[in-house]
mmJSON file of the N, C-alpha and C atoms, coordinates in Angstrom:
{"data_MODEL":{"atom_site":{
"group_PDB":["ATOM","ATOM","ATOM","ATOM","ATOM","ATOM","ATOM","ATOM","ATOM","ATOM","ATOM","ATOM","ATOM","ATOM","ATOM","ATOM","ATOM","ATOM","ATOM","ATOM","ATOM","ATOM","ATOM","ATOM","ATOM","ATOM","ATOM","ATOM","ATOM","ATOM","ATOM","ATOM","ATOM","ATOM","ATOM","ATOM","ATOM","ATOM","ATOM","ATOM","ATOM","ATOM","ATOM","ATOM","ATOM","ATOM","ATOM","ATOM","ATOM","ATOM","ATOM","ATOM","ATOM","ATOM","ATOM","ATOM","ATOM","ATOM","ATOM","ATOM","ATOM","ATOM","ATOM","ATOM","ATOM","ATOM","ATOM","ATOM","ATOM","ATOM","ATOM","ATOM","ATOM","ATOM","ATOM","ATOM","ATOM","ATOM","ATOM","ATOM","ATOM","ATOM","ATOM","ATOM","ATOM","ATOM","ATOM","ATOM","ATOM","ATOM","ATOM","ATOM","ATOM","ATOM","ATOM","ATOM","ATOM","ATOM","ATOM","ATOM","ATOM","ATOM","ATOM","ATOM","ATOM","ATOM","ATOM","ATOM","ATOM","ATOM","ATOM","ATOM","ATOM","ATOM","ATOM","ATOM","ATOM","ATOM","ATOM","ATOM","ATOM","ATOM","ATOM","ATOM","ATOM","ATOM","ATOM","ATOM","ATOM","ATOM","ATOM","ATOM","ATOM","ATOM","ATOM","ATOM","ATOM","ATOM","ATOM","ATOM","ATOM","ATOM","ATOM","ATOM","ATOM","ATOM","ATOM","ATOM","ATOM","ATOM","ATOM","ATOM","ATOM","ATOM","ATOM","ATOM","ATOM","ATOM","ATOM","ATOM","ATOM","ATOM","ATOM","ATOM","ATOM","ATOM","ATOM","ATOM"],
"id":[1,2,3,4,5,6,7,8,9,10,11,12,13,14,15,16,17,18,19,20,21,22,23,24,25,26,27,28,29,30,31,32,33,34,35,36,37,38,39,40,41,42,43,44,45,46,47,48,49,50,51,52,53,54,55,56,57,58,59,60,61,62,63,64,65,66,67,68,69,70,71,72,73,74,75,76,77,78,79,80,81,82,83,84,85,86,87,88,89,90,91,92,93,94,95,96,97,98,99,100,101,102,103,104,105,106,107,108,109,110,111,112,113,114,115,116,117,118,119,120,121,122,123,124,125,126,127,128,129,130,131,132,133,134,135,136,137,138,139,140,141,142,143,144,145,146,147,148,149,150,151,152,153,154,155,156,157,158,159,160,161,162,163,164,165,166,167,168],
"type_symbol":["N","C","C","N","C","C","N","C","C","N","C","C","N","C","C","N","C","C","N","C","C","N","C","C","N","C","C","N","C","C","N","C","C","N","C","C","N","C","C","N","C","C","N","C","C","N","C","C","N","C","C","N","C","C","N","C","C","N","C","C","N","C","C","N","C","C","N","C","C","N","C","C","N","C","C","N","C","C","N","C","C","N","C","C","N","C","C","N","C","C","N","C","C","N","C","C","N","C","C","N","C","C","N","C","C","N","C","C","N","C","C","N","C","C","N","C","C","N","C","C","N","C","C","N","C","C","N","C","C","N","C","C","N","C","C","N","C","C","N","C","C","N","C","C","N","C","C","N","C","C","N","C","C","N","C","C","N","C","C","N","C","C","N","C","C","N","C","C"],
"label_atom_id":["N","CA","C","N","CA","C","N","CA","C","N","CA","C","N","CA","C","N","CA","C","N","CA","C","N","CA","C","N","CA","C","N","CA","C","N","CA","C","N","CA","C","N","CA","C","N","CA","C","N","CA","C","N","CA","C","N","CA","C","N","CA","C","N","CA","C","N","CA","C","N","CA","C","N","CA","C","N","CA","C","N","CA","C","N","CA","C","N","CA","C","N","CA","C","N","CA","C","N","CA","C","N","CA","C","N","CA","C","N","CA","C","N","CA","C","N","CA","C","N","CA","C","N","CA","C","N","CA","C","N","CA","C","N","CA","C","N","CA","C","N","CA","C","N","CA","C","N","CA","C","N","CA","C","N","CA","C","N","CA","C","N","CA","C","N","CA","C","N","CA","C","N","CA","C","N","CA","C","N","CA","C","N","CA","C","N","CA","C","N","CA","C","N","CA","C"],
"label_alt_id":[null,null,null,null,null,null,null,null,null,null,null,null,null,null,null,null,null,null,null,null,null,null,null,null,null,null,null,null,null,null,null,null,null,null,null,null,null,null,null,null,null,null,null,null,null,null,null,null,null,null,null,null,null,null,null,null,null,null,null,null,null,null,null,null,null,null,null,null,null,null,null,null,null,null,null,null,null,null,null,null,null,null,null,null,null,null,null,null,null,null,null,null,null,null,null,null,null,null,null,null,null,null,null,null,null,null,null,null,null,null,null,null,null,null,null,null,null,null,null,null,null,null,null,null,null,null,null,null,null,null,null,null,null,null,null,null,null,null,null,null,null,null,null,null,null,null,null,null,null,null,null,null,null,null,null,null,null,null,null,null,null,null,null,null,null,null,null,null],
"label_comp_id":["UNK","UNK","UNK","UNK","UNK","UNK","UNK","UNK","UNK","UNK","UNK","UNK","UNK","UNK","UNK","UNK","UNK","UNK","UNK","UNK","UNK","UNK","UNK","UNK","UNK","UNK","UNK","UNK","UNK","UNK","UNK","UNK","UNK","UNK","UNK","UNK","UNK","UNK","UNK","UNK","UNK","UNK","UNK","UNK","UNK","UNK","UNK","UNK","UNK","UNK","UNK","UNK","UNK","UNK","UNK","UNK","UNK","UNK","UNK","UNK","UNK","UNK","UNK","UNK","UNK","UNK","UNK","UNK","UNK","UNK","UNK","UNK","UNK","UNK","UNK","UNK","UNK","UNK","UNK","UNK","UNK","UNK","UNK","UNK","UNK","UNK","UNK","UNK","UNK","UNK","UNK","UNK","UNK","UNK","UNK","UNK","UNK","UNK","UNK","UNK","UNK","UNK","UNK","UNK","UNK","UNK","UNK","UNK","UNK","UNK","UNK","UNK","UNK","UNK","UNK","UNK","UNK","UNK","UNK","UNK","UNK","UNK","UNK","UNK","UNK","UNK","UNK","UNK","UNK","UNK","UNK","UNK","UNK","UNK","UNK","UNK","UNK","UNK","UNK","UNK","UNK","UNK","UNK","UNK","UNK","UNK","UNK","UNK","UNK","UNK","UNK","UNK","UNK","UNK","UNK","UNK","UNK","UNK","UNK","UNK","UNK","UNK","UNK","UNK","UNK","UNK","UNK","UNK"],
"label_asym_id":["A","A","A","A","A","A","A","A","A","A","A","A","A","A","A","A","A","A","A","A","A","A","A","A","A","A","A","A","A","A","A","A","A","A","A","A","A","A","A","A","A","A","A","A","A","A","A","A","A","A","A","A","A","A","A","A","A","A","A","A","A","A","A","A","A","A","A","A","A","A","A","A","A","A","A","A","A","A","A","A","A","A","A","A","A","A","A","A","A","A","A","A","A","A","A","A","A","A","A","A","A","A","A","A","A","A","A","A","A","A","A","A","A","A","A","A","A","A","A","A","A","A","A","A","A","A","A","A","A","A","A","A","A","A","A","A","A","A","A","A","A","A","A","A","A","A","A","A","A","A","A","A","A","A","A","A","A","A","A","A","A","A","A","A","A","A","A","A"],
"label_entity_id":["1","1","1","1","1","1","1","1","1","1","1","1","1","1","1","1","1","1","1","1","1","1","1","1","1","1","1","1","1","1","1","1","1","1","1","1","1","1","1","1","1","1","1","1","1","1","1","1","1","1","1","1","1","1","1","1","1","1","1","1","1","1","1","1","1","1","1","1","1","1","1","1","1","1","1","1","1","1","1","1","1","1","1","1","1","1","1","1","1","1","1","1","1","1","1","1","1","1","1","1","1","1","1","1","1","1","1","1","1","1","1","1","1","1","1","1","1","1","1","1","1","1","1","1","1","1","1","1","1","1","1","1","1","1","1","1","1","1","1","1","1","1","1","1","1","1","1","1","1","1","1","1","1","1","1","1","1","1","1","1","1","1","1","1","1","1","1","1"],
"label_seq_id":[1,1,1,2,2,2,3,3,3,4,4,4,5,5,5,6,6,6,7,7,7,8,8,8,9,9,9,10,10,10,11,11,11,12,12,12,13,13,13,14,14,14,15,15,15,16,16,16,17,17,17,18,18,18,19,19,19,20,20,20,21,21,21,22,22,22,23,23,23,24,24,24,25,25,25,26,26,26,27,27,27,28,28,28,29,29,29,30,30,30,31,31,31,32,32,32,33,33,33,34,34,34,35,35,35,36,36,36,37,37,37,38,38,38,39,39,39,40,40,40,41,41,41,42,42,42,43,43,43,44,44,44,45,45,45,46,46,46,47,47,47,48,48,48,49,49,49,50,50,50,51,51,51,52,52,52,53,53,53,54,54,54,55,55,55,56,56,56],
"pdbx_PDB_ins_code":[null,null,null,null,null,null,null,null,null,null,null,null,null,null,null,null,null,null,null,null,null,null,null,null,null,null,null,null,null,null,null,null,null,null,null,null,null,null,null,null,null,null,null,null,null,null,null,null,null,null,null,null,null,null,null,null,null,null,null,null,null,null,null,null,null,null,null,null,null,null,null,null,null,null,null,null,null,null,null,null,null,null,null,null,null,null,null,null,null,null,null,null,null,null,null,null,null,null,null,null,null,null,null,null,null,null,null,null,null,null,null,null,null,null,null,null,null,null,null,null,null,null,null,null,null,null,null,null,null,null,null,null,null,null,null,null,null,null,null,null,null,null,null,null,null,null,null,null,null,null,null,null,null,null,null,null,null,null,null,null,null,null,null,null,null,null,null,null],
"Cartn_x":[-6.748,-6.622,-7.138,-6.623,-6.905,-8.128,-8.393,-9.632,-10.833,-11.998,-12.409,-12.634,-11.222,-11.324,-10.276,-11.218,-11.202,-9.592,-9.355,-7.619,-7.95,-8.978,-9.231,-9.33,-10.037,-9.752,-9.259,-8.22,-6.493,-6.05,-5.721,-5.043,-5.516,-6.429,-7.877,-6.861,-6.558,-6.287,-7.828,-8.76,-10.152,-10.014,-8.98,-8.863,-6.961,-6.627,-5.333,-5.255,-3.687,-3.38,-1.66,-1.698,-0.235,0.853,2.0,2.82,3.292,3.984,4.985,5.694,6.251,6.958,6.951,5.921,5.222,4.73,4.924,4.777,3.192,2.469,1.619,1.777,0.89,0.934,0.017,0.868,-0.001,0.665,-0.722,-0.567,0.04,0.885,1.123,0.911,0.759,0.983,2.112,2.876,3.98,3.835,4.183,4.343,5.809,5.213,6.573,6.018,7.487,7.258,6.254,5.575,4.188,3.157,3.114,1.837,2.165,0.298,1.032,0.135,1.164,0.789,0.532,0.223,-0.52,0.666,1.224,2.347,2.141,1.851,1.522,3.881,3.448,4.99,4.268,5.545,5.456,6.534,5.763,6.68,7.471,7.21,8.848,9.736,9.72,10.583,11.309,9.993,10.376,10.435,10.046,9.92,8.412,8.26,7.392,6.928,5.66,4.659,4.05,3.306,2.479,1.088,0.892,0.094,-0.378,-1.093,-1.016,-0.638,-1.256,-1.367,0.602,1.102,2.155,3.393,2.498,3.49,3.074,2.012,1.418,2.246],
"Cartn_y":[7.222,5.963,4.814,3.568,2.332,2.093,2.277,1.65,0.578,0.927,-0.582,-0.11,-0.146,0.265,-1.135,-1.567,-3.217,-2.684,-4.046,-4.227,-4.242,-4.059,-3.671,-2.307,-1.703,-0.079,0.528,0.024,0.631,0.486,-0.422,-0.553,0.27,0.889,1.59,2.889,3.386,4.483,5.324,4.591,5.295,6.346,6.021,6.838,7.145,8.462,8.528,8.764,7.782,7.434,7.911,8.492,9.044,8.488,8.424,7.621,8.501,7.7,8.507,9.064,8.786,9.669,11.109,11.538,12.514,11.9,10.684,10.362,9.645,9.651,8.882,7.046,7.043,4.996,4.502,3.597,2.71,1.878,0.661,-0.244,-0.964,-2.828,-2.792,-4.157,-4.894,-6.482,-7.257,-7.863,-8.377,-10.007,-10.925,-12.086,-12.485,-13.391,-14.044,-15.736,-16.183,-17.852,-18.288,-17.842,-18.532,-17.862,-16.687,-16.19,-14.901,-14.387,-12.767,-12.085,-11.238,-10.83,-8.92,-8.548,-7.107,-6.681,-5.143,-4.729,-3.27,-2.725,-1.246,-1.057,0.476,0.902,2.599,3.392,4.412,5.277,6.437,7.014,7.56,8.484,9.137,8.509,7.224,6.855,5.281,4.909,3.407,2.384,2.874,1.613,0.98,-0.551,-1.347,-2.078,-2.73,-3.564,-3.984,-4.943,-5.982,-5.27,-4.223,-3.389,-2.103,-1.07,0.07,0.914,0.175,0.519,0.473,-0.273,-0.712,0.261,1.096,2.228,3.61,3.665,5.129,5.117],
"Cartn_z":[7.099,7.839,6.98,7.179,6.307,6.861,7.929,8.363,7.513,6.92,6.362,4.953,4.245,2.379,2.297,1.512,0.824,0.263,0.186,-0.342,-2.299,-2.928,-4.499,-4.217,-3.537,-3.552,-2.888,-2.278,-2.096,-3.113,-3.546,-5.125,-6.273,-5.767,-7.652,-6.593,-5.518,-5.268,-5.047,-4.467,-3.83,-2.568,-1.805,-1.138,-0.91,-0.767,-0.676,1.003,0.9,2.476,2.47,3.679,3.388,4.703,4.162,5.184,6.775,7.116,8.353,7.951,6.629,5.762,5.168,5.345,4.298,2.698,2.249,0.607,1.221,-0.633,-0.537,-0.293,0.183,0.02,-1.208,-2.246,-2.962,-2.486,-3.546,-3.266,-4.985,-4.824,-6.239,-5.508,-7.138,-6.988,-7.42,-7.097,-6.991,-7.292,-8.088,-8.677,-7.96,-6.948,-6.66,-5.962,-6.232,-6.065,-5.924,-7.574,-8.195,-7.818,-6.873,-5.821,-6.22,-6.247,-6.979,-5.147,-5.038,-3.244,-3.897,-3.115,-2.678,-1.802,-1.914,-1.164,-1.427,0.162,0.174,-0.086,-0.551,-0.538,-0.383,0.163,0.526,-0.768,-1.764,-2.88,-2.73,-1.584,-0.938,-0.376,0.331,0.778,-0.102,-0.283,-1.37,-0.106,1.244,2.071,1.72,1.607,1.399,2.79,2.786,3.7,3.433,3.958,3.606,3.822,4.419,4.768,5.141,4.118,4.64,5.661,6.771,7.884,8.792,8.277,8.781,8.347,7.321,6.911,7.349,8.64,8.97,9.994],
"occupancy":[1.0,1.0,1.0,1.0,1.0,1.0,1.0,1.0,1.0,1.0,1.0,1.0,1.0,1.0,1.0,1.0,1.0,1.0,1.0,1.0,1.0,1.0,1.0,1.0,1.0,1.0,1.0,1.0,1.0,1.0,1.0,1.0,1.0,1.0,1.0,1.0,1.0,1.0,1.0,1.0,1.0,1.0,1.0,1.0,1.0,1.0,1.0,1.0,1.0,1.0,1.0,1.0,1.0,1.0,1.0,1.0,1.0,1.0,1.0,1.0,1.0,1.0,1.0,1.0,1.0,1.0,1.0,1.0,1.0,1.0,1.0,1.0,1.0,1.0,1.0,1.0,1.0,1.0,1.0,1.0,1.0,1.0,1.0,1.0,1.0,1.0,1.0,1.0,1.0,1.0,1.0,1.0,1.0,1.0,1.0,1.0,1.0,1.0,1.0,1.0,1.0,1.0,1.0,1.0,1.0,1.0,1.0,1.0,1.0,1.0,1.0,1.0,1.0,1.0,1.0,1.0,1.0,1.0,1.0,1.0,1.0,1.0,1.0,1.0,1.0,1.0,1.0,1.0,1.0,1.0,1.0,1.0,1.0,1.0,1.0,1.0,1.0,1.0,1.0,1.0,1.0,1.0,1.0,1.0,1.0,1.0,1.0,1.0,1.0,1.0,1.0,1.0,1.0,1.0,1.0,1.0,1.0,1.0,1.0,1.0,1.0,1.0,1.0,1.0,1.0,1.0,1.0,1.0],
"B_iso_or_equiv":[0.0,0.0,0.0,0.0,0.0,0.0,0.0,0.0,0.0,0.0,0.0,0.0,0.0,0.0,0.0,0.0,0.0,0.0,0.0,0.0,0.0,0.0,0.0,0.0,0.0,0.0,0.0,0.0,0.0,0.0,0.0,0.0,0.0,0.0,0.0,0.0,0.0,0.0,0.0,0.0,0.0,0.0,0.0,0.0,0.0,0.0,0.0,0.0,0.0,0.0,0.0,0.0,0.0,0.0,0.0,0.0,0.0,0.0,0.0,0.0,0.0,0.0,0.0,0.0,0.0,0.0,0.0,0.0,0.0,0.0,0.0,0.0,0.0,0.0,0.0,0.0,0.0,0.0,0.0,0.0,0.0,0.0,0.0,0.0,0.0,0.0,0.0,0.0,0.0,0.0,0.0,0.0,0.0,0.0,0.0,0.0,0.0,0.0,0.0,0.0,0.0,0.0,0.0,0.0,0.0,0.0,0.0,0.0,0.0,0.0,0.0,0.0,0.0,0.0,0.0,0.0,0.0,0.0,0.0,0.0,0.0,0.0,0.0,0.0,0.0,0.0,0.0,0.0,0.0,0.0,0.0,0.0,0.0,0.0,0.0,0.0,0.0,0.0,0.0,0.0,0.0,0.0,0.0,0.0,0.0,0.0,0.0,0.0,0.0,0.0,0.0,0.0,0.0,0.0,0.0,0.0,0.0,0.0,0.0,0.0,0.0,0.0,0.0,0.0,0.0,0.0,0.0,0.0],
"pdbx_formal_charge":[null,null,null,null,null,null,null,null,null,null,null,null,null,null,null,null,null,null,null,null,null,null,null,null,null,null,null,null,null,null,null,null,null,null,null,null,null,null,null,null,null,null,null,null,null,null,null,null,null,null,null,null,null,null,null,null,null,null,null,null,null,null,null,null,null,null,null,null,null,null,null,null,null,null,null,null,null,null,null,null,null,null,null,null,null,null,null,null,null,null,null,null,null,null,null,null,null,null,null,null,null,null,null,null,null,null,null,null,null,null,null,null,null,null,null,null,null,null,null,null,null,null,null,null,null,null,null,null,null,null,null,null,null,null,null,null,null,null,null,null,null,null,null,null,null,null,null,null,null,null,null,null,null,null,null,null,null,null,null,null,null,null,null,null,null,null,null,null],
"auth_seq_id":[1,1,1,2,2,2,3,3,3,4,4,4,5,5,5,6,6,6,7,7,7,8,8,8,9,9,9,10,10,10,11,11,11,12,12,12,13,13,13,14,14,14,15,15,15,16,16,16,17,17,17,18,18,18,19,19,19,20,20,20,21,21,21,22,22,22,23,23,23,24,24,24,25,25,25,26,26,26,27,27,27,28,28,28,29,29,29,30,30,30,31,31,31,32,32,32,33,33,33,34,34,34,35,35,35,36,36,36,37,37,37,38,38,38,39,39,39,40,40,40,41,41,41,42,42,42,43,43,43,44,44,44,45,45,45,46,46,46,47,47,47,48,48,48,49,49,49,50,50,50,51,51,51,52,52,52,53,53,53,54,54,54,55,55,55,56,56,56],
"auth_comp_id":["UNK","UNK","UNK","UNK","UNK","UNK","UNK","UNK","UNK","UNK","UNK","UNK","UNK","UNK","UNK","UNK","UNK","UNK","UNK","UNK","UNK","UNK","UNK","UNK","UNK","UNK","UNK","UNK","UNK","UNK","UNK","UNK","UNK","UNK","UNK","UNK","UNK","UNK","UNK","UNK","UNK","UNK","UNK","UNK","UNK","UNK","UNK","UNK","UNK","UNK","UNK","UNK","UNK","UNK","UNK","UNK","UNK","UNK","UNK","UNK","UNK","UNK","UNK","UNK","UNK","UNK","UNK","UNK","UNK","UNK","UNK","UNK","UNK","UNK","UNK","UNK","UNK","UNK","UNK","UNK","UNK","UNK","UNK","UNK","UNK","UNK","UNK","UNK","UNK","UNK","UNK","UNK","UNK","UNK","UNK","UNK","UNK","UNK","UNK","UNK","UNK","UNK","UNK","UNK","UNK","UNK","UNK","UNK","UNK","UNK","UNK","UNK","UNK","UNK","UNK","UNK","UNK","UNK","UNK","UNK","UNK","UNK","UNK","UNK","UNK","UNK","UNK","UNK","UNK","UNK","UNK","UNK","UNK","UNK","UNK","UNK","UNK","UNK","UNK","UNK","UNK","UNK","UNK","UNK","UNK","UNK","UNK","UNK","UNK","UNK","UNK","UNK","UNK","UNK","UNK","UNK","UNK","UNK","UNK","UNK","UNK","UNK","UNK","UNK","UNK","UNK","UNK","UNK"],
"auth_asym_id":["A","A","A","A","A","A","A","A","A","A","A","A","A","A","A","A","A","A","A","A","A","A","A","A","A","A","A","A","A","A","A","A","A","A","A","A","A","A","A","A","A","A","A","A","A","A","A","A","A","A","A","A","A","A","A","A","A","A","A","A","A","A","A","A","A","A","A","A","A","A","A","A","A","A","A","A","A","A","A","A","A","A","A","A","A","A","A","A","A","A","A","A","A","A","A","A","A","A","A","A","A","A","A","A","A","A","A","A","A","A","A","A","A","A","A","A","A","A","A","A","A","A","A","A","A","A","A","A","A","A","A","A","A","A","A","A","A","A","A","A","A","A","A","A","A","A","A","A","A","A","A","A","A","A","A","A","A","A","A","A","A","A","A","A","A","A","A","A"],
"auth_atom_id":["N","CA","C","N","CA","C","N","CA","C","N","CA","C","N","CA","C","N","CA","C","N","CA","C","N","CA","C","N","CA","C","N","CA","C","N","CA","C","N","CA","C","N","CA","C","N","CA","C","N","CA","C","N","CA","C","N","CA","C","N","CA","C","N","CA","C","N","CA","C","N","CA","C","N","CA","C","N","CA","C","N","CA","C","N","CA","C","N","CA","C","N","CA","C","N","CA","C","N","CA","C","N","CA","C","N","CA","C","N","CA","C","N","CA","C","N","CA","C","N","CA","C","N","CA","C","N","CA","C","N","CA","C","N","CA","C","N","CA","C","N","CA","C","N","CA","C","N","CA","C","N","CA","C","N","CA","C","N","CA","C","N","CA","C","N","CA","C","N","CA","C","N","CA","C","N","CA","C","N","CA","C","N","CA","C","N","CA","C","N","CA","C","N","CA","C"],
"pdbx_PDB_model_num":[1,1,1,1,1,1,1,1,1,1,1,1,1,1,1,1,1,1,1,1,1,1,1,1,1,1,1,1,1,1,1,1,1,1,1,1,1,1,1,1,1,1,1,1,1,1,1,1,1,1,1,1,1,1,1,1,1,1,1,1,1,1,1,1,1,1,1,1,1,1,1,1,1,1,1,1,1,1,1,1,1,1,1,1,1,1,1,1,1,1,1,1,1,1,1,1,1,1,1,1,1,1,1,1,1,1,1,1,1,1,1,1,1,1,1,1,1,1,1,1,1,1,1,1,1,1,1,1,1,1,1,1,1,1,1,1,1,1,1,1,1,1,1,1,1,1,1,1,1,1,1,1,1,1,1,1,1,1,1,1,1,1,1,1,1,1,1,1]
}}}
């Protein structure tokens, strides 16, 4: 569960979180229109979110 693991150690991969999918969730950073944003994605499936949690 995402519960309270800081959005730097989701990304370091401190704890592994796994989707509705069966795949793991990371997290990546993404550079877009000038703003670099944080975007959980799920490996088995390649669906993306703005938030871990939004992919359990």
């Amino acid at each position: 569960m995402a519960g309270n693991v800081s959005k730097n150690a989701r990304r370091e991969g401190a704890k592994a979180m796994t989707s509705r999918w069966g795949g793991t969730i990371k997290m990546k950073a993404v550079f877009e229109n000038g703003k670099l944003r944080h975007v959980a994605y799920c490996e088995k499936s390649g669906n993306t979110a703005r938030k871990p949690k939004d992919l359990m």
